[in-house]
N, C-alpha and C positions, 0 to 999 in steps of 0.2 A: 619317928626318929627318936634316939633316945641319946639325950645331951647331957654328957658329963662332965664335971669339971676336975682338971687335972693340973698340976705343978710341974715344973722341970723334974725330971727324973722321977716321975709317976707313972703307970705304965695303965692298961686294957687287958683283957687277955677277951680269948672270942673265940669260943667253940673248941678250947683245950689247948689248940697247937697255932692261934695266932695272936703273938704280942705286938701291942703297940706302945711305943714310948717315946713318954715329951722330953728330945732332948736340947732339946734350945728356946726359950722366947725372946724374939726382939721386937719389942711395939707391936703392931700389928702381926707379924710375920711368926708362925710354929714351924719349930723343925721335928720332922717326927720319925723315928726306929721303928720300923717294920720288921718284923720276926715272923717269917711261917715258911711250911715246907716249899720245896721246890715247885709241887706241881701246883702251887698256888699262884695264879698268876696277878702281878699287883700292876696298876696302871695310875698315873694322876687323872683323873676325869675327863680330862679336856682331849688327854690323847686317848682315852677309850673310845670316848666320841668318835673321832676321826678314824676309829679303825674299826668301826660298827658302820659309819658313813661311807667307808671304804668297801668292806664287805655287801651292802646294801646295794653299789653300784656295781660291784662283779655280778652279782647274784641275779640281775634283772638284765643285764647287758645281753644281748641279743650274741648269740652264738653259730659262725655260720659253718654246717657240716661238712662243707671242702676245703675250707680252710684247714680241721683237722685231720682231715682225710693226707691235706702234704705234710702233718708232721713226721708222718709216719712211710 
């Protein structure tokens, strides 16, 4: 991991087309500007999680072939 130290309105850059920037600190708490293109997809952790957790349980759920049989 490579930890830097940054100010309000200091920014990252990260592989040319994703900036990041500190735009707020209170006590504890960073607010930060995310800059990248569209097909970049960004997530807080906690909900990446959950939708890795999610996918993990589609992916192994047991699929019964007459069931798809009456979608159609």
């Amino acid at each position: 991991m490579l930890a830097l130290s940054r100010k309000k309105d200091e920014a990252i850059v990260i592989n040319n087309d994703i900036v990041i920037t500190v735009i707020e600190v209170k006590g504890e708490q960073v607010k930060l500007g995310i800059t990248a293109p569209k097909s970049v997809p960004i997530y807080r952790q906690e909900v990446y999680v959950q939708i890795q957790e999610a996918n993990q349980e589609a992916a192994s759920s047991a699929v019964n072939p007459d069931a798809l049989k009456d979608l159609f």
